[in-house]
N, C-alpha and C positions, 0 to 999 in steps of 0.2 A: 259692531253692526253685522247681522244676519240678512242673509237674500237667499229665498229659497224660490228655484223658476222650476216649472217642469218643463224639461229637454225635450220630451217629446213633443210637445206644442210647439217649440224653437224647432224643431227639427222641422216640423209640419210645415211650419211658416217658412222657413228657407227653402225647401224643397217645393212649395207652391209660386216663390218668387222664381225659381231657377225656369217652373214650369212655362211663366209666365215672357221669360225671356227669351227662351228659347221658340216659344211662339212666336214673338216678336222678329227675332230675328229668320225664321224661317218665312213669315208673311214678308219681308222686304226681300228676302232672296229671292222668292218670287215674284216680286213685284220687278225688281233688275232684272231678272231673265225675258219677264215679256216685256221690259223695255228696248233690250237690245236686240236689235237688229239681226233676223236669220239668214240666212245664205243657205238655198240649196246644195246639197253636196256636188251635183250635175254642175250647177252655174258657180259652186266656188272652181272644180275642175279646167273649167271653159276659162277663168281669168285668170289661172293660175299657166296656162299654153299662151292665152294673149301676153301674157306679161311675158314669156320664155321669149316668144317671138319678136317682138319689139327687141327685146334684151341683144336679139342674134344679130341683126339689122346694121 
């Protein structure tokens, strides 16, 4: 039995899935980021004193 493929069409085709994926996977990484919840750096600062203080009490 003979099988003759051209590699570079396999090549083509793997490399368009990969491209494919990685799309995928960068649109849900985005999608998680403006899921979660931002914090001011000012107003993480201000809870991170209220907690110190509580803590000293």
């Amino acid at each position: 039995m003979h099988v003759i493929a051209n590699i570079e069409e396999l090549f083509e085709k793997s490399e368009l899935l990969k491209m494919i994926k990685m799309y995928d996977l960068k649109k849900e990484i985005k999608r998680i980021k403006l899921e979660r919840p931002y914090i001011i750096p000012i107003e993480k600062d201000r809870i991170i004193e209220d907690e110190k203080k509580i803590k000293m009490k």
